[in-house]
C-alpha positions, 0 to 999 in steps of 0.5 A: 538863937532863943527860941527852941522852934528856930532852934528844932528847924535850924536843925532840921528836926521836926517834932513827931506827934506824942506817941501812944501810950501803951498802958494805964499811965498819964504821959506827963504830970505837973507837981510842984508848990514853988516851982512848977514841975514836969514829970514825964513817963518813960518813952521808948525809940518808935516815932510816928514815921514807923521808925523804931529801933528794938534789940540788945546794944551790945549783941544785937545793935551798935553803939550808934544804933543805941544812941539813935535809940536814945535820940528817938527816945528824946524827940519823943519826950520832947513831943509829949512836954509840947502837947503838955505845955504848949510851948517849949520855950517854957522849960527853964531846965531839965531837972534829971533824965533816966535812961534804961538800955536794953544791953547785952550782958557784958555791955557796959556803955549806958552812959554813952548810948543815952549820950545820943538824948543828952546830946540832942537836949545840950544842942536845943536848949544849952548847957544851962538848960538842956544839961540835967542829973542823970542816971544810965542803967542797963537792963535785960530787957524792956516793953516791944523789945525796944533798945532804950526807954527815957523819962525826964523831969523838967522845971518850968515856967 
């Protein structure tokens, strides 16, 4: 399946609708001469359904509460790349992810926590595509005391 609308309702996923900012900030910016290139600002767990998940992963939340975590984070990015392009099916690959978790002081499994992004990304677009560099930092706190923030940077069409 090429197409990554065919592949979202395969899945079951529905994309939520961009969330709101939550300061003075453009959620998506597009640089680039050669390649055409997508910047897109940190997105925390909170969805449009109220769904959201806030502590530390590690003392207050599970592994698997901070994948969720970094999963919502992922669908979230994903919504702001639709609004901005208007179509998924442009993005010839995601360059790099940056994924902040909120941890306890002696948690030590970022990578794994940002694996519930990475995983879903792999899944929708294929290795060749939805596979990036990536960085997994753990951090004492962020915004709302939410348990991950993620930004990516894509090439498109």
């Amino acid at each position: 399946m090429s197409n990554v609308y065919d592949k979202l309702n395969a899945m079951g996923i529905t994309l939520p609708s961009p969330p709101p900012k939550g300061g003075v900030y453009t959620p998506v910016v597009e640089f680039g001469e050669n390649s055409k290139l997508l910047y897109c600002s940190g997105c925390g767990p909170a969805l449009d359904n109220g769904e959201n998940v806030v502590g530390k992963v590690g003392k207050d939340l599970t592994l698997e509460q901070g994948q969720k975590a970094a999963y919502n984070c992922m669908l979230n990015l994903l919504a702001n790349l639709h609004a901005k392009t208007g179509d998924l099916n442009k993005i010839k690959r995601f360059v790099k992810v940056l994924a902040f978790v909120n941890s306890a002081d002696d948690f030590t499994m970022q990578p794994q926590v940002v694996n519930g992004g990475s995983n879903l990304l792999k899944e929708i677009f294929g290795e060749n595509i939805g596979v990036p560099a990536r960085t997994a930092i753990g951090v004492n706190t962020l915004p709302g005391g939410i348990a991950c923030e993620i930004e990516v940077l894509v090439e498109v069409e």
